[in-house]
VMD Tcl script that builds the backbone (N, CA, C; Angstrom):
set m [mol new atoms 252]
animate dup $m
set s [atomselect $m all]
$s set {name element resname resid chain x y z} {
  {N N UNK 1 A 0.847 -1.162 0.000}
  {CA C UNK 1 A 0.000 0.000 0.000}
  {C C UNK 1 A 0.898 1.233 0.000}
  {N N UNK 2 A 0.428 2.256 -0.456}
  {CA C UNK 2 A 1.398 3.455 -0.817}
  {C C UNK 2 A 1.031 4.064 0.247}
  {N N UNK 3 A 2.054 5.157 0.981}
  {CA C UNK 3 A 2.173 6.206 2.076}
  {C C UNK 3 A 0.853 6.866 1.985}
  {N N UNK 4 A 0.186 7.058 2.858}
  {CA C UNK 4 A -1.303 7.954 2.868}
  {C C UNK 4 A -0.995 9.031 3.369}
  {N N UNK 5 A -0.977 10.018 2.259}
  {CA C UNK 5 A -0.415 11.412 2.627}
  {C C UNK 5 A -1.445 12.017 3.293}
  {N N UNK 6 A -2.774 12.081 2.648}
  {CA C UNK 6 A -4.195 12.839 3.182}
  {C C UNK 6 A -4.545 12.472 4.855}
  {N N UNK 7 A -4.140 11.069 4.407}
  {CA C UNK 7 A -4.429 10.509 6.231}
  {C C UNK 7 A -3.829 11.256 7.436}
  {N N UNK 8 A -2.529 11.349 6.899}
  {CA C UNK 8 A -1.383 11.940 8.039}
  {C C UNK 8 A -1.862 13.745 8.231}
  {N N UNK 9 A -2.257 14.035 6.831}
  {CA C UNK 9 A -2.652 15.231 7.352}
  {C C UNK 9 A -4.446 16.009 7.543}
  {N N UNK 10 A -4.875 15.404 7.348}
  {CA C UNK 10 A -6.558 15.029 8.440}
  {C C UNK 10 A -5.811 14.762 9.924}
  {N N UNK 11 A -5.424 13.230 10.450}
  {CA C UNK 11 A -5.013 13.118 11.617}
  {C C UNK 11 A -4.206 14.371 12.327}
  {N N UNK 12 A -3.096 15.164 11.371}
  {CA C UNK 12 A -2.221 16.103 12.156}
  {C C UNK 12 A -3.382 17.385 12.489}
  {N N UNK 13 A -4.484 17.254 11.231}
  {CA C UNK 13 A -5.146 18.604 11.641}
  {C C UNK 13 A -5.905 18.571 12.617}
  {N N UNK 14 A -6.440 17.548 12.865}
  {CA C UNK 14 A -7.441 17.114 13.944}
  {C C UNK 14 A -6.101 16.977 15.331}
  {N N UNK 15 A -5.179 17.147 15.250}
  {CA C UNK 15 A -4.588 17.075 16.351}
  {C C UNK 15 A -4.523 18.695 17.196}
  {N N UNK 16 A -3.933 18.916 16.040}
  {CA C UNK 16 A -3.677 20.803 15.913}
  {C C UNK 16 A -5.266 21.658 16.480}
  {N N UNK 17 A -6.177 20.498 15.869}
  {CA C UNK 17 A -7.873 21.349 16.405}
  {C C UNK 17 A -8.191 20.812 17.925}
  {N N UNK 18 A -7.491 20.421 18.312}
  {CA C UNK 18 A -7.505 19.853 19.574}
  {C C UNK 18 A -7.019 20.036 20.809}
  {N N UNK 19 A -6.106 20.886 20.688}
  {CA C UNK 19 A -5.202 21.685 21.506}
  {C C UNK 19 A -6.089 22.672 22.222}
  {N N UNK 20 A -6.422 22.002 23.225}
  {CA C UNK 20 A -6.801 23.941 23.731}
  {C C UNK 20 A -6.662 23.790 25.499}
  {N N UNK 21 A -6.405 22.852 26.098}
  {CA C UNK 21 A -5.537 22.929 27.436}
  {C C UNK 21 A -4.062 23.220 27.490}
  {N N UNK 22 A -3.481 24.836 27.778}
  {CA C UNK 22 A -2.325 24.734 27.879}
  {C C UNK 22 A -1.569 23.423 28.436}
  {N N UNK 23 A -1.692 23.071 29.352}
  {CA C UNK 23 A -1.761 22.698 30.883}
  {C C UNK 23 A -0.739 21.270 30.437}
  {N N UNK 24 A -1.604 20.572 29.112}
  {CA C UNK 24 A -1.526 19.294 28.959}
  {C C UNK 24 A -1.310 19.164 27.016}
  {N N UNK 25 A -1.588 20.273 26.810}
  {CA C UNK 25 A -1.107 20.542 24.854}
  {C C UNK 25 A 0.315 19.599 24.214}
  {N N UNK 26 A 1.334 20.188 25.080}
  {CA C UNK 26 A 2.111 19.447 24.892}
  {C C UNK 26 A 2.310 17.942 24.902}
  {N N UNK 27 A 2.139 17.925 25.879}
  {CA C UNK 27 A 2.087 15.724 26.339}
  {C C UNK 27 A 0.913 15.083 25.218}
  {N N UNK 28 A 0.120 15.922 25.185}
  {CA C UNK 28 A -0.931 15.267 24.476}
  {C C UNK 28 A -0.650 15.441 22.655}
  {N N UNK 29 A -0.358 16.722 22.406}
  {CA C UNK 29 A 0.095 16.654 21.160}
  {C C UNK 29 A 1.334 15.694 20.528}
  {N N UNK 30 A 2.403 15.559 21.417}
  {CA C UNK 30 A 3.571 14.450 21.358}
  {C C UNK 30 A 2.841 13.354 21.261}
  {N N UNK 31 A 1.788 12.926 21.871}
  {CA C UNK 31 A 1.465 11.341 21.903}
  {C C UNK 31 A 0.655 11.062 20.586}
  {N N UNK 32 A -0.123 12.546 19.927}
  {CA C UNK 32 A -1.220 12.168 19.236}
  {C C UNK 32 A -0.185 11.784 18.002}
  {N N UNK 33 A 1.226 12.806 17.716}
  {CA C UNK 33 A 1.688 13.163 16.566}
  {C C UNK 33 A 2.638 11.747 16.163}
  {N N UNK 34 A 3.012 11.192 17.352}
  {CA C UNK 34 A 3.927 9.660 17.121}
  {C C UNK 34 A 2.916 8.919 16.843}
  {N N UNK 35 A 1.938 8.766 17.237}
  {CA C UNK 35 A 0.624 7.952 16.745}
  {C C UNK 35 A 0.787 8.231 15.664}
  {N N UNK 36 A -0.131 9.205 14.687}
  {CA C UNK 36 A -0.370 9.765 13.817}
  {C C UNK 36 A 1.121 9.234 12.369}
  {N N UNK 37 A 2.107 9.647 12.790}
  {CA C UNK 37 A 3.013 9.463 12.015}
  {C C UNK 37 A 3.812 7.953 12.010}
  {N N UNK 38 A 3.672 7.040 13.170}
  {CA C UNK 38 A 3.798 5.159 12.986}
  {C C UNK 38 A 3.072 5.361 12.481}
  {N N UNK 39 A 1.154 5.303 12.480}
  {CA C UNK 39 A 0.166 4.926 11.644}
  {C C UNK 39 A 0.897 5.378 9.879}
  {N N UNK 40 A 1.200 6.319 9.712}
  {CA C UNK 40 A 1.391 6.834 8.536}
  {C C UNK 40 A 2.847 5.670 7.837}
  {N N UNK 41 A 3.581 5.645 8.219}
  {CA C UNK 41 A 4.607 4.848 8.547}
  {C C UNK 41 A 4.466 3.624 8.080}
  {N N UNK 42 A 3.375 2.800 8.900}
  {CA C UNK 42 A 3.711 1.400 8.518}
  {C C UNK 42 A 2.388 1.421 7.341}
  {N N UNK 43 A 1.782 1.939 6.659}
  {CA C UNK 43 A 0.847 2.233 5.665}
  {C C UNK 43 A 1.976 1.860 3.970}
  {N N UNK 44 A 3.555 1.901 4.554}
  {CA C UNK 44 A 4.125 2.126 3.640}
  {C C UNK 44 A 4.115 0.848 2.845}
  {N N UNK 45 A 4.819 0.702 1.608}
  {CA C UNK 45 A 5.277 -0.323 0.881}
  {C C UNK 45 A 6.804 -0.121 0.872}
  {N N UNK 46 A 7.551 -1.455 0.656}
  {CA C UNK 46 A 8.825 -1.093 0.416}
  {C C UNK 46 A 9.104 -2.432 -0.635}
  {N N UNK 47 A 9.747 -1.666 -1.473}
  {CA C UNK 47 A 9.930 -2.438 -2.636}
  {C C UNK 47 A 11.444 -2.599 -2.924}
  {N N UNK 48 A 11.966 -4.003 -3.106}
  {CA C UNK 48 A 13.337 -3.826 -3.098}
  {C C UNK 48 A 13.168 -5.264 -4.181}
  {N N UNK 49 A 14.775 -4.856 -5.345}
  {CA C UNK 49 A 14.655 -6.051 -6.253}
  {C C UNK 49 A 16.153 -6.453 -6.687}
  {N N UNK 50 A 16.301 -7.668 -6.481}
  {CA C UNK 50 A 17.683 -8.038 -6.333}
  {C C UNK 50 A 17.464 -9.621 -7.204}
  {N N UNK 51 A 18.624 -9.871 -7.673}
  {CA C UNK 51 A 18.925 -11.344 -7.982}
  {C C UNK 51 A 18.458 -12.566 -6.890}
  {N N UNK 52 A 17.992 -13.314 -7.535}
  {CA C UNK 52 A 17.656 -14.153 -6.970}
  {C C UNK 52 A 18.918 -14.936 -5.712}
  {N N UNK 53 A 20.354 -15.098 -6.896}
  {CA C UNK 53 A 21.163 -15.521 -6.645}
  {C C UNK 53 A 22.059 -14.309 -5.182}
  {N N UNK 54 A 21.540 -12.978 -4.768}
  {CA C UNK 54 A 21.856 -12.099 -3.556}
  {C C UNK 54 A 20.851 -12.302 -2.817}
  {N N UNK 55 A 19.817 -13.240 -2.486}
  {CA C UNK 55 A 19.104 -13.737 -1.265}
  {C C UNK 55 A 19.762 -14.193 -0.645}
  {N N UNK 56 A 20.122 -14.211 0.538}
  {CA C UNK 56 A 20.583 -15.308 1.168}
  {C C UNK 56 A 20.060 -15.543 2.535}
  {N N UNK 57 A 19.598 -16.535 2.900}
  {CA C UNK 57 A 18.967 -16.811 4.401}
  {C C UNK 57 A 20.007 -17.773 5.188}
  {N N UNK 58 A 20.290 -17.238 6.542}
  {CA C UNK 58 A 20.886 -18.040 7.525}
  {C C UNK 58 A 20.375 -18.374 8.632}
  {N N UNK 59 A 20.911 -19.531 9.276}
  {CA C UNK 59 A 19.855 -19.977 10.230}
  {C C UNK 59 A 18.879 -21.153 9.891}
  {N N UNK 60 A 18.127 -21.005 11.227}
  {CA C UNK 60 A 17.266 -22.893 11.579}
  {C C UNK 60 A 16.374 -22.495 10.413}
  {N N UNK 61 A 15.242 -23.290 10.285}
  {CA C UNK 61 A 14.300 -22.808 9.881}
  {C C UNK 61 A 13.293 -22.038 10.565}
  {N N UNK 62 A 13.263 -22.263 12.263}
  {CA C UNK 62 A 12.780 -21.565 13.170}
  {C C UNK 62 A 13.204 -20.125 13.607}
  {N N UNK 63 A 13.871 -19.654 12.833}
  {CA C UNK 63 A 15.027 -18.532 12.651}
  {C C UNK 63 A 14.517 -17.516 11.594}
  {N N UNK 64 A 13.845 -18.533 10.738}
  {CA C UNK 64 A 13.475 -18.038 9.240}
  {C C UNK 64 A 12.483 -17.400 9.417}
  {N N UNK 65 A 11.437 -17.837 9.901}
  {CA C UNK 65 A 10.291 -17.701 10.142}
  {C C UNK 65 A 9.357 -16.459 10.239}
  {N N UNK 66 A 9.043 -15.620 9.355}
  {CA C UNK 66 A 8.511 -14.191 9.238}
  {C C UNK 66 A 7.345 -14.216 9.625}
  {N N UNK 67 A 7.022 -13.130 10.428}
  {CA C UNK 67 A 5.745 -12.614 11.003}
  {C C UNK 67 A 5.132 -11.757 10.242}
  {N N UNK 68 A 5.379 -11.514 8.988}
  {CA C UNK 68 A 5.325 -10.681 8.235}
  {C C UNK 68 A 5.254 -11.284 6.821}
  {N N UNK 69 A 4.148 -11.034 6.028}
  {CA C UNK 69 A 4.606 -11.497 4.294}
  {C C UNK 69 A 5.506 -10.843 4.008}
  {N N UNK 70 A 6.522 -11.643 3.164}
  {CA C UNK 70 A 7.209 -10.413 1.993}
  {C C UNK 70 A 6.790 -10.949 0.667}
  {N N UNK 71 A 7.200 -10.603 -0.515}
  {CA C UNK 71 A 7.264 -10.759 -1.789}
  {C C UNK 71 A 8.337 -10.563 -2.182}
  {N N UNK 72 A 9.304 -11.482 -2.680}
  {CA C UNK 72 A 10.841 -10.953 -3.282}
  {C C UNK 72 A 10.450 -11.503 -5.073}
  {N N UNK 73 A 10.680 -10.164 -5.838}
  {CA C UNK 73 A 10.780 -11.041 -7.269}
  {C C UNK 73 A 12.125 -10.609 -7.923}
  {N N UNK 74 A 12.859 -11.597 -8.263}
  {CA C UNK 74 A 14.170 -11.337 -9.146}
  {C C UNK 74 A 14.030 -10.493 -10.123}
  {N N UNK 75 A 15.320 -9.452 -9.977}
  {CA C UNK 75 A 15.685 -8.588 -10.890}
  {C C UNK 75 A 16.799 -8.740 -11.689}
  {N N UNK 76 A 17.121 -7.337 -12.420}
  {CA C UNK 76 A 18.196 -7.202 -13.038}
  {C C UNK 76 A 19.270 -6.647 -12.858}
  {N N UNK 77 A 20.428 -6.330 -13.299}
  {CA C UNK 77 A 21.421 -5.566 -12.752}
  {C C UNK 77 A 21.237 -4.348 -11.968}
  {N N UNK 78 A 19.610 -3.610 -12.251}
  {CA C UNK 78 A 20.103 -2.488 -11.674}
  {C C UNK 78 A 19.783 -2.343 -10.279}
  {N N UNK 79 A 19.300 -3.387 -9.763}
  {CA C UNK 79 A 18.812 -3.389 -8.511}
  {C C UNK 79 A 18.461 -2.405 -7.810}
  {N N UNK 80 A 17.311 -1.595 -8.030}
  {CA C UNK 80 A 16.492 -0.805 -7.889}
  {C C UNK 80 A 15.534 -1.297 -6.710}
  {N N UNK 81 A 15.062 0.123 -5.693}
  {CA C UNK 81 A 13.686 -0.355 -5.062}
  {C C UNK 81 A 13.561 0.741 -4.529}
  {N N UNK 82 A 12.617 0.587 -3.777}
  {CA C UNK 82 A 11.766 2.227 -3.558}
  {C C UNK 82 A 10.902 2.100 -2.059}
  {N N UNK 83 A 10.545 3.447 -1.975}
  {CA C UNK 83 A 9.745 2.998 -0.643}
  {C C UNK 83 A 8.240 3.870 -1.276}
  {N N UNK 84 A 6.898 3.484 -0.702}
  {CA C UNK 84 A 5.795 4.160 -1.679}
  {C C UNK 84 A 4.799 4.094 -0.339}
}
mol reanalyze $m
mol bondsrecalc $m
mol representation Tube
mol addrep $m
C-alpha cells in the first residue's frame, strides 16, 4: 500500500484542532503526533529487487520464520527499489 499522505494530514489537523488545554497541549500533542506518524509509517510499501542468486537466508528454519509477508521477485542488474 502506498504512504497515505491525506491521512497523516486530516489526523495532524485534527490534532492541531484539539489543543486547547495549555496545561496538557504538549504531552498530548507528542502522543497524538507519534501515533499519527507510525500509523502513517507502517501504511508504507517497500519495494526492493535483487537477484535471486543475492538472497541469502541463515539460520534454523525456526530462525526463518517471518511474522510478516514479503514478496521478493528477481531482478536485473540495476537493482532498484523504492519505498511508496
Amino acid at each position: 500500500m502506498a504512504l497515505d499522505k491525506n491521512g497523516l494530514k486530516t489526523a495532524l489537523k485534527a490534532i492541531f484542532s484539539a489543543q486547547r488545554d495549555p496545561e496538557t497541549a504538549a504531552e498530548t500533542a507528542a502522543d497524538e503526533l507519534a501515533n499519527a506518524i507510525d500509523t502513517y509509517i507502517k501504511t508504507a510499501t517497500v519495494t526492493v529487487t535483487a537477484l535471486p542468486k543475492e538472497i541469502q537466508v541463515e539460520g534454523s528454519a525456526t530462525a526463518q520464520m517471518n511474522l510478516s509477508a514479503i514478496s521478493l521477485t528477481g531482478g536485473d542488474s540495476t537493482h532498484t527499489g523504492g519505498l511508496s
